[in-house]
C-alpha positions in Angstrom: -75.1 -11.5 -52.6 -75.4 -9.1 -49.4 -78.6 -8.9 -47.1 -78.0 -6.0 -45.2 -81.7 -4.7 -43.9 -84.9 -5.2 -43.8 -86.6 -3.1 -47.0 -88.7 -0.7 -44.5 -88.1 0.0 -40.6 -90.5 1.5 -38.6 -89.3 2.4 -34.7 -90.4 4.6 -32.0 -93.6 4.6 -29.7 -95.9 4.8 -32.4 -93.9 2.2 -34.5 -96.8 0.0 -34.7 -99.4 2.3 -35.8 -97.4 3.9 -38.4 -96.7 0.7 -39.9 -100.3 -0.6 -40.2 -100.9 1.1 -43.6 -97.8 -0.4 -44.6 -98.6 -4.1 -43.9 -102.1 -3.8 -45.3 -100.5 -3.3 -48.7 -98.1 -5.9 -48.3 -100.9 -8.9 -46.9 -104.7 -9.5 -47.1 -104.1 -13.1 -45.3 -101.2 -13.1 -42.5 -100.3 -15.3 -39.8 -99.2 -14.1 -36.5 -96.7 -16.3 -35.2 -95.6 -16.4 -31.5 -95.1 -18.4 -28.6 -94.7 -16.9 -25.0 -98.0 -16.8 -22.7 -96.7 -13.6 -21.6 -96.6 -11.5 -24.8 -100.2 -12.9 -25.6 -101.9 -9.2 -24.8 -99.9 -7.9 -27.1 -100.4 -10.4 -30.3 -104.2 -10.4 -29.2 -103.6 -6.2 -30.1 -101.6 -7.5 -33.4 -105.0 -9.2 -34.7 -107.7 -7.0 -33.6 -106.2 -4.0 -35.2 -105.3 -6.1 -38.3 -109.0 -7.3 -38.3 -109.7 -3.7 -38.2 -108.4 -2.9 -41.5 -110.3 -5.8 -43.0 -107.5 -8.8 -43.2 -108.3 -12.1 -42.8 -106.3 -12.6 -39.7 -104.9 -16.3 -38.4 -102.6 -16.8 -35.6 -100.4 -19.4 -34.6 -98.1 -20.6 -31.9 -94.9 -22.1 -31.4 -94.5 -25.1 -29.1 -90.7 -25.6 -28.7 -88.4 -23.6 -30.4 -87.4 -22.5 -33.7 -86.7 -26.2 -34.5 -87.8 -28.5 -37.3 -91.1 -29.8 -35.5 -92.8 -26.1 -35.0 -91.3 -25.1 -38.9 -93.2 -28.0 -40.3 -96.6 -27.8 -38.0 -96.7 -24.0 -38.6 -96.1 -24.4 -42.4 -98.9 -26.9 -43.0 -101.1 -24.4 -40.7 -100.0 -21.6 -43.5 -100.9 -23.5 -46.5 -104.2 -24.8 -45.0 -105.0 -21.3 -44.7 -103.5 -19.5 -47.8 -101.8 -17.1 -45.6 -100.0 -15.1 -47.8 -97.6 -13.4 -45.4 -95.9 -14.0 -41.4 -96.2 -11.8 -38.9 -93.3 -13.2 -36.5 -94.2 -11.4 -33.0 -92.3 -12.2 -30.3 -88.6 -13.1 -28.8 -85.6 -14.3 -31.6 -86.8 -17.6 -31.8 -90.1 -16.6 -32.8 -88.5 -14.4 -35.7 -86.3 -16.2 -36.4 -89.0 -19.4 -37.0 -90.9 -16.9 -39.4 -88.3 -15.4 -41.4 -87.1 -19.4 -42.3 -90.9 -20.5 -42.4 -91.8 -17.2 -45.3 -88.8 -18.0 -46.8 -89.6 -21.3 -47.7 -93.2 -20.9 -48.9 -91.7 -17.8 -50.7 -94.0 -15.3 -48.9 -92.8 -12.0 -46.9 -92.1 -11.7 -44.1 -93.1 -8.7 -41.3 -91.4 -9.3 -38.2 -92.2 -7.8 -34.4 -89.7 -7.7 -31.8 -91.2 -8.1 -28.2 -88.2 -7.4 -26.9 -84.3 -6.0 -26.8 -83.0 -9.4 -26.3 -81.5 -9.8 -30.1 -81.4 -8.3 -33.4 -83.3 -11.3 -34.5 -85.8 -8.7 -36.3 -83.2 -7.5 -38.5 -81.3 -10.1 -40.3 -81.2 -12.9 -43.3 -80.2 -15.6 -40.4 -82.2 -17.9 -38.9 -80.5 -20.1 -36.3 -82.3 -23.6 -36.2 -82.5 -25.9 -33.2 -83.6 -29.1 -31.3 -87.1 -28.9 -29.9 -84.7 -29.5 -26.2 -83.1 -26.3 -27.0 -79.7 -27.9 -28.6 -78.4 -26.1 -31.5 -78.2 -27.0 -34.9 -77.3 -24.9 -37.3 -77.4 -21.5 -38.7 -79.4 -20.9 -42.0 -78.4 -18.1 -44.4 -81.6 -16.3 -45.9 -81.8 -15.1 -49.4 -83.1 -11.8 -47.9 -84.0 -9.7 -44.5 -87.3 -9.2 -43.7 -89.7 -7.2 -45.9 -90.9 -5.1 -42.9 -89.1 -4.5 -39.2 -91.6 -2.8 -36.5 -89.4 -2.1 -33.8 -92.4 -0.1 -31.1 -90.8 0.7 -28.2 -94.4 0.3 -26.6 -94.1 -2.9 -27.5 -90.9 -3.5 -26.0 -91.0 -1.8 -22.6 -93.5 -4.5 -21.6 -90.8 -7.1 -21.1 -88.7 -8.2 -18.8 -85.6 -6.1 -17.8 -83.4 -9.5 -18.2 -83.8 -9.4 -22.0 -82.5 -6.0 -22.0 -79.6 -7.8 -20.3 -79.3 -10.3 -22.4 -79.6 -8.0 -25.6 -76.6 -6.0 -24.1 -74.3 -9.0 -24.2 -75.0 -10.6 -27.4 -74.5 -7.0 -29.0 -71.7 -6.4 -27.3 -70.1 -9.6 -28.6 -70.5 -7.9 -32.2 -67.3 -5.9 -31.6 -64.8 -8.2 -29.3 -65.9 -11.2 -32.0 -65.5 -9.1 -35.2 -62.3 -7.2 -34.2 -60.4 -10.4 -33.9 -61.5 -12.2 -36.9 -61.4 -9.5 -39.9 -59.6 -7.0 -38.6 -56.8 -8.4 -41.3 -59.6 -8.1 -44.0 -59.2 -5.2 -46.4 -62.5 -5.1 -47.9 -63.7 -1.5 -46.6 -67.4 -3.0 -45.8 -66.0 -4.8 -43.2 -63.8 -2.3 -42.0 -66.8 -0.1 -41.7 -68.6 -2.8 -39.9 -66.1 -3.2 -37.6 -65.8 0.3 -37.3 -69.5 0.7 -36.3 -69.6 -2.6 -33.7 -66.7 -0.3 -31.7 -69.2 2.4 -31.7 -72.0 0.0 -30.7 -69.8 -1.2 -27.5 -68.9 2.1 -26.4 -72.3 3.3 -26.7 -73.4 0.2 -24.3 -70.9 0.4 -22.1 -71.7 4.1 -21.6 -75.4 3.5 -21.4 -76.0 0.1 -20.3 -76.5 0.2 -16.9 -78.6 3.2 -16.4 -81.4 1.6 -19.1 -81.6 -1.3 -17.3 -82.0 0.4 -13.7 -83.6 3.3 -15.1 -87.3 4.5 -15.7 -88.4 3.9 -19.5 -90.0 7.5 -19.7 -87.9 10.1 -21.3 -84.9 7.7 -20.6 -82.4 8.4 -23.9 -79.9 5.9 -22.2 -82.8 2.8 -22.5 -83.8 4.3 -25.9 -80.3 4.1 -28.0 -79.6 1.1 -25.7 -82.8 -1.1 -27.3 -82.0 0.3 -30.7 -78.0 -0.6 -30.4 -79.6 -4.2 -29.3 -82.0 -4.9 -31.9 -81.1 -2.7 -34.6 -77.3 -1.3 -35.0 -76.1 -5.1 -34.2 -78.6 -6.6 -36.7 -76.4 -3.6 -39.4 -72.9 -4.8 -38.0 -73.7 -8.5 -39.5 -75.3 -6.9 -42.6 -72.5 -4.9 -43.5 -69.9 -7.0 -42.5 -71.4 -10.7 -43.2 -70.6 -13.9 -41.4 -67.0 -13.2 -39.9 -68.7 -10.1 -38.3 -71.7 -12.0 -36.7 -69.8 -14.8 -34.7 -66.3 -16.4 -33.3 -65.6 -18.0 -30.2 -68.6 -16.4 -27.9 -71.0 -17.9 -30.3 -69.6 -21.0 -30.9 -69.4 -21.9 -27.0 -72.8 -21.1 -26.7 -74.0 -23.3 -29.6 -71.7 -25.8 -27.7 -73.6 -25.0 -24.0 -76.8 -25.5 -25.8 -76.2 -29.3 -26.3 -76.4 -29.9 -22.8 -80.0 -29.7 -21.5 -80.4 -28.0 -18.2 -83.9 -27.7 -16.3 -83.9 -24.1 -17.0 -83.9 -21.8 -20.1 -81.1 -19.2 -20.0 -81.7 -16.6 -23.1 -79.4 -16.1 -26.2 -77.7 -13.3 -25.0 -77.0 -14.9 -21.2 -75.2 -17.5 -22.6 -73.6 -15.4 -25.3 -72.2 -13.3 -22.4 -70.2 -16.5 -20.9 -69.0 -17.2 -24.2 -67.3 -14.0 -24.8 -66.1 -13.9 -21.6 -64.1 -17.5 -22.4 -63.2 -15.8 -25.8 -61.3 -13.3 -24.2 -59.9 -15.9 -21.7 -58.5 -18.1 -25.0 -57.2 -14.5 -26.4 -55.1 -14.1 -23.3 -54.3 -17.3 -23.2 -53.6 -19.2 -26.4 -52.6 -15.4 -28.6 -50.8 -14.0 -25.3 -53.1 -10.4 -25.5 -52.7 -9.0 -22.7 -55.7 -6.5 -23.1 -58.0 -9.4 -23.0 -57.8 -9.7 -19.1 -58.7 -5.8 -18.9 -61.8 -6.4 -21.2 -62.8 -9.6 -18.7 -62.8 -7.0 -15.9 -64.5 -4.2 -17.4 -67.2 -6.4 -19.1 -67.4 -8.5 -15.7 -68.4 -5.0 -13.6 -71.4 -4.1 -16.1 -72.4 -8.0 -16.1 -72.8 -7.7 -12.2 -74.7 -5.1 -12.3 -77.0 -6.3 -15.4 -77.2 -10.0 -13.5 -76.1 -11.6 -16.3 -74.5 -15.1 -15.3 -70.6 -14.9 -16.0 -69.6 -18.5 -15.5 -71.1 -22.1 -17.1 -72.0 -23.1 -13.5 -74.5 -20.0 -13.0 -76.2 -21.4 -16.4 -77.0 -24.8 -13.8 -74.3 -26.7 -15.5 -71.4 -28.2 -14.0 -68.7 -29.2 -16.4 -67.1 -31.4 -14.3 -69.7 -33.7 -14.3 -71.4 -36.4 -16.8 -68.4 -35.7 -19.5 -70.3 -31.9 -20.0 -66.6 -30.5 -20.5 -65.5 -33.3 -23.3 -69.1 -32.7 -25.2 -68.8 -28.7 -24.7 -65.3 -28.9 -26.1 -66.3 -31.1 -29.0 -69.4 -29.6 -30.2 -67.0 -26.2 -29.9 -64.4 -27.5 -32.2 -66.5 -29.2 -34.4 -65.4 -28.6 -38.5 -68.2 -26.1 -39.1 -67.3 -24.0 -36.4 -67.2 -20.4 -35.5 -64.1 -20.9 -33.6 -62.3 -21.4 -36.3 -63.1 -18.2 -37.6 -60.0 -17.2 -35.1 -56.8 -15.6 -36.6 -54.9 -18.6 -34.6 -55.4 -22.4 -34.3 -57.7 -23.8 -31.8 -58.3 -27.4 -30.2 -60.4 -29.6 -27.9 -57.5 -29.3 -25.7 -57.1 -25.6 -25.5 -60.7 -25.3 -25.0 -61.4 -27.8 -22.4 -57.9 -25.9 -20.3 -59.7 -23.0 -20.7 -62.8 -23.5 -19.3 -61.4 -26.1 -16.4 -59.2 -23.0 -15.1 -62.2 -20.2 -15.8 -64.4 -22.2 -13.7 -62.4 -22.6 -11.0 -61.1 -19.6 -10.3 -62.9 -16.2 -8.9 -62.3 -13.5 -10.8 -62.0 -10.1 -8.5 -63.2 -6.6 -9.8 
């Protein structure tokens, strides 16, 4: 069985209203789900125009992450109220938290992106943490959600660094699928790959100016959001699991163990991970286009501010064994990594890191 999208997308400025009439055939009881302070404006909108229409609106909030102590709480909250469907606004972890939650009570689920940051919004995967942050696991859903609303209203109210951090998870769709199915002749994949090139280029062309640009009239930010929260989301759909994730994302779910006093977003962390992936390609399978990829991806992370070593993410490896439990959690049997076309090992990662972070890298 294939999830490849959500059953109805709405997108554009008016993305929300269009999709009211929508949601109230799907729900006469939802739950907004969310977390951030900041975005509280807009879920506040969420429920008085639901209210509106005459639903018997609740609204809940996430405390940590989307880890097993919110999933539970939040659940209980659902059946205390009969909710009969989730309305995940918010960041990935937010949608990602109601996808698994409507899942498992069997209900559908509607979900809002907030931002650009990940194509959360689209997919059957829900990636499951600690309540510190530390990953877990990824879950596989029987289905994507019911309904996507992807307003770009909505979305130009956050931060530019989401944007940024959108642009490098997406752009790991491409360098991470391209090495571990290009051998795969089913013509789905192909396709998917196919489209992740197309995805890149597009960012690379566009990137910068819809992060430094103005939102109005500004084509650049508009395919740029939609390549980050939507096309990526398609790439995974299309391809499945060995077009989702390789090396970048396992050295991020690797990162993730070690608890730092700040909170660095999916995509920021994603970004250091590809950039190590292409370090191991050079390295350990002798391509030699991999150093010209770490310089061209290098110049647009600069100008995004995206960090581009482990120490900018406020870890030092060198210190309180951080390299040995990166390296471990990295290679661990379930891993990504091993989704590479060549053998990798707690040796070969913890040489590659050592020499990436000591060394400057020059544009």
């Amino acid at each position: 069985m294939q999830s490849i999208s959500p059953e109805t997308i709405f997108r554009g400025n008016d993305a929300w209203e269009k999709a009211i009439p929508q949601i109230t055939k799907l729900t006469n009881n939802p739950l907004i789900l969310g977390r951030s302070i900041n975005t509280y404006n807009l879920r506040n909108k969420i429920f008085r125009d639901l209210k509106n229409q005459n639903l018997n609106v609740n609204s809940a909030d996430l405390q940590f992450d989307c880890c097993h102590e919110d999933i539970s709480r939040v659940k209980n909250i659902i059946l205390s109220n009969n909710n009969d469907s989730v309305i995940a606004a918010g960041g990935g972890k937010v949608l990602d938290s109601g996808k698994y939650i409507a899942e498992s009570l069997n209900i559908p689920c509607i979900t809002v992106p907030f931002s650009a940051s990940t194509c959360a919004g689209w997919t059957a995967l829900s990636n499951i943490y600690t309540k510190n942050g530390q990953f877990v696991k990824d879950v596989a859903l029987r289905s994507c959600p019911k309904l996507l609303v992807y307003d770009h209203e909505f979305i130009r109210t956050a931060p530019s660094r989401t944007l940024a951090s959108g642009i490098a998870d997406a752009l790991a769709k491409w360098y991470e699928s391209s090495i571990t199915s290009s051998t795969i002749d089913d013509g789905l994949v192909q396709q998917a790959i196919q489209i992740s090139r197309v995805l890149r280029d597009q960012l690379l062309i566009d990137g910068e100016e819809a992060f430094k640009a103005e939102f109005k009239n500004n084509t650049s930010w508009r395919n740029t959001i939609e390549a980050c929260g939507l096309t990526a989301g398609l790439v995974g759909g299309i391809g499945g699991e060995k077009c989702r994730t390789a090396a970048a994302h396992a050295i991020h779910n690797a990162i993730t163990q070690i608890i730092t006093p700040n909170k660095f977003l999916h995509g920021e962390i994603v970004g250091v991970g590809l950039l190590l992936q292409l370090k191991i390609e050079e390295t350990k399978n002798n391509n030699k286009l991999a150093a010209q990829s770490i310089k061209q991806l290098l110049e647009l992370m600069n100008v995004l501010n995206l960090p581009t070593n482990i120490a900018q993410l406020g870890i030092n490896v060198f210190e309180n064994q951080n390299l040995d439990k990166i390296a471990d959690f990295t290679c661990r049997d379930k891993s990504e990594i091993h989704f590479l076309p060549f053998e990798i090992n707690k040796r070969d990662i913890i040489e590659v890191i050592s020499n990436f972070e000591q060394q400057k890298i020059k544009i």
